[in-house]
N, C-alpha and C positions, 0 to 999 in steps of 0.2 A: 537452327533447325535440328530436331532430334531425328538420327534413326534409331531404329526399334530394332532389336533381338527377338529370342523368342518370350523372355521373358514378359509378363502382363503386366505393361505401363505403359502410361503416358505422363509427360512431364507438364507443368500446370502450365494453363491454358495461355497465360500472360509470356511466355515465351513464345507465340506464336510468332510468323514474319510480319510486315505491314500487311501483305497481300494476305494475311491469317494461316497459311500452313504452318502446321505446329510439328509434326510428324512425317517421317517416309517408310513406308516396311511394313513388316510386321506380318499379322496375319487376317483374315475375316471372318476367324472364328466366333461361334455365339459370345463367351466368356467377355472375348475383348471387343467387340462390337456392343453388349453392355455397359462394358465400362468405359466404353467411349461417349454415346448418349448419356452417360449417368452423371459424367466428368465435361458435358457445353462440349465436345469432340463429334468430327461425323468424317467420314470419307469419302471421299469425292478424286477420283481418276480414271481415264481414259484408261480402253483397255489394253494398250500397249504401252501402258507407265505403269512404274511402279506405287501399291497404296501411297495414296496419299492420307494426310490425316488435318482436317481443317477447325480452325478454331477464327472464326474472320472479328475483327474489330469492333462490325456493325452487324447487328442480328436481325434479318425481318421475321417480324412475327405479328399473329392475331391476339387480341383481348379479347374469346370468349364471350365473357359477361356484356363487352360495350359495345360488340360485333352488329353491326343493324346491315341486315340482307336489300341490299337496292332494290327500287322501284321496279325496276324492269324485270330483273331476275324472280321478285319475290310472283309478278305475274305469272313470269315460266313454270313456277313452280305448281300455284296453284292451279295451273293447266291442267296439272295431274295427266303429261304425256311421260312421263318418267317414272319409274318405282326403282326406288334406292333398295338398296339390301347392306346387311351388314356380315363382311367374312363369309360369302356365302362362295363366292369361290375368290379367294387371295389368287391363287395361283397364276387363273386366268388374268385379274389385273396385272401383277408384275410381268408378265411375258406381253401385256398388252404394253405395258409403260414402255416395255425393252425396245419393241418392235415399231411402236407408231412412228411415223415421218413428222420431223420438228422442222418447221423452217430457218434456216439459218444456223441452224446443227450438224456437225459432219459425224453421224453415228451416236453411239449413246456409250454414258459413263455405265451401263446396267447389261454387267456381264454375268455369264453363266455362270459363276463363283459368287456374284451378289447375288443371283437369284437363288442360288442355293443355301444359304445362310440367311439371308431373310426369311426363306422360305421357314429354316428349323429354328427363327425367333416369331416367327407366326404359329408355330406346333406346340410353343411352349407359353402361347398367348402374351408373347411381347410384341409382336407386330399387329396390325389389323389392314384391313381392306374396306373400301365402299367401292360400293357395286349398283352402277347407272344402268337400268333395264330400259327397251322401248320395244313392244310387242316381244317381250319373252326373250330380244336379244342385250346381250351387254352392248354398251352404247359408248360408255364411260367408267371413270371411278379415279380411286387413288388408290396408296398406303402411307403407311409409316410406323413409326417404334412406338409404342404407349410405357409411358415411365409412368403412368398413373395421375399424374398432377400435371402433366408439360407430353405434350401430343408432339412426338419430332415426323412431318410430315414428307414424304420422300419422292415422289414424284405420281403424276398426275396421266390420264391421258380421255381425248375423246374422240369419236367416231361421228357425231355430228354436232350440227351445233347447239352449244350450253350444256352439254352433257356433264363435261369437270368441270363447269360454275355449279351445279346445282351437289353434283360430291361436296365439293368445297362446302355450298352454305349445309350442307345435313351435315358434315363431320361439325363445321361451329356450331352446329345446330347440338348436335350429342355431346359434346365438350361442355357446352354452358347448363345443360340438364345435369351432368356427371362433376359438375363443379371443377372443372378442369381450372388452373393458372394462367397457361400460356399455350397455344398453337407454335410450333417453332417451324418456321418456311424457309431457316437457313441465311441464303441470301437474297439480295434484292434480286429482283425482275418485276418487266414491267407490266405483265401480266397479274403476278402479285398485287401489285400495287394497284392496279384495280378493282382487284377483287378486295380489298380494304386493309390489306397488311402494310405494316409499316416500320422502318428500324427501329431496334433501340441499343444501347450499350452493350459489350460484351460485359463490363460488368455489373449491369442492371439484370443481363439474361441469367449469369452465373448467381444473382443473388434469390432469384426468382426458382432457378433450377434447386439450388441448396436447403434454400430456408420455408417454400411456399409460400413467397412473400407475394402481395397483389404488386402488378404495375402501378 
């Protein structure tokens, strides 16, 4: 396990631990929060530990292109009780992600110091939002980091039900129009894995993040 100075690095991913942390320290500045999505890295800690910096073994992610929205959900959708929006307020999603009640979560990794650094890679159109409306209120949404080819997806939140199924299917929905790679969801869960992601290799994701190679 690498700690970090101040200087901007990380050392290659394949040094992670089993459990995938590669990294402790450092900073959450734009620059290397860059170059950490850029380099298959993301950070992931509680806000009474110190950054962490993960690079995990097993990667879930979506296929875009081969993504097919369920039966049930694709109904919800066409219900047309939902209106998605795109970045139309980031801000309120992240403090929505910070704040909502997780079951079987004590507190969130989504401290005032990530909300503020997300916030100024969302000012410089690295980050994006989906925004789940239901009569004029946010209901739902997500974010996450756009590398342009590989969408790193960061957390989720909703206020009633299917609000973040139907984020979920409109971001694969704008990925596969924008010819996106790979949806990157991190790690497994099993809510994930419902919604249709699945693992694959850290160095299938790493060849996928480098080269724009298909799945």
């Amino acid at each position: 396990m690498y700690f970090l100075s101040k200087e901007l690095f990380f050392p290659p991913v394949e040094r992670a631990s089993f459990d995938g942390v590669l990294a402790i320290g450092g900073d959450l500045s734009v620059a290397r929060l860059l170059l950490a999505y850029k380099s298959g890295i993301f950070p992931w800690f509680n806000e009474d530990e110190p950054i962490m910096w993960w690079a995990p073994p097993k990667r879930m992610v979506v296929n875009p292109q081969d993504y097919k929205v369920s039966k049930s959900l694709r109904n919800i959708i066409n219900r047309n009780i939902f209106e998605v929006t795109i970045n139309r307020n980031f801000d309120a999603v992240i403090a929505n992600c910070q704040n909502i009640y997780r079951k079987d979560q004590d507190g969130t990794w989504i401290s005032d110091d990530i909300i503020k650094s997300y916030t100024k890679l969302h000012q410089m159109g690295k980050a994006m939002s989906f925004e789940v409306w239901q009569n004029g209120e946010l209901v739902g949404g997500l974010y996450g980091v756009d590398l342009g080819h590989v969408f790193c997806g960061e957390s989720m939140f909703s206020r009633v039900p299917n609000a973040s199924k139907v984020a979920f299917a409109k971001l694969v929905e704008y990925l596969k129009e924008h010819h996106y790679k790979l949806l990157d969801c991190q790690v497994h869960n099993d809510h994930l894995e419902k919604l249709g992601a699945f693992e694959i290799s850290r160095e299938l994701f790493m060849l996928i993040l480098k080269s724009n190679s298909n799945i």
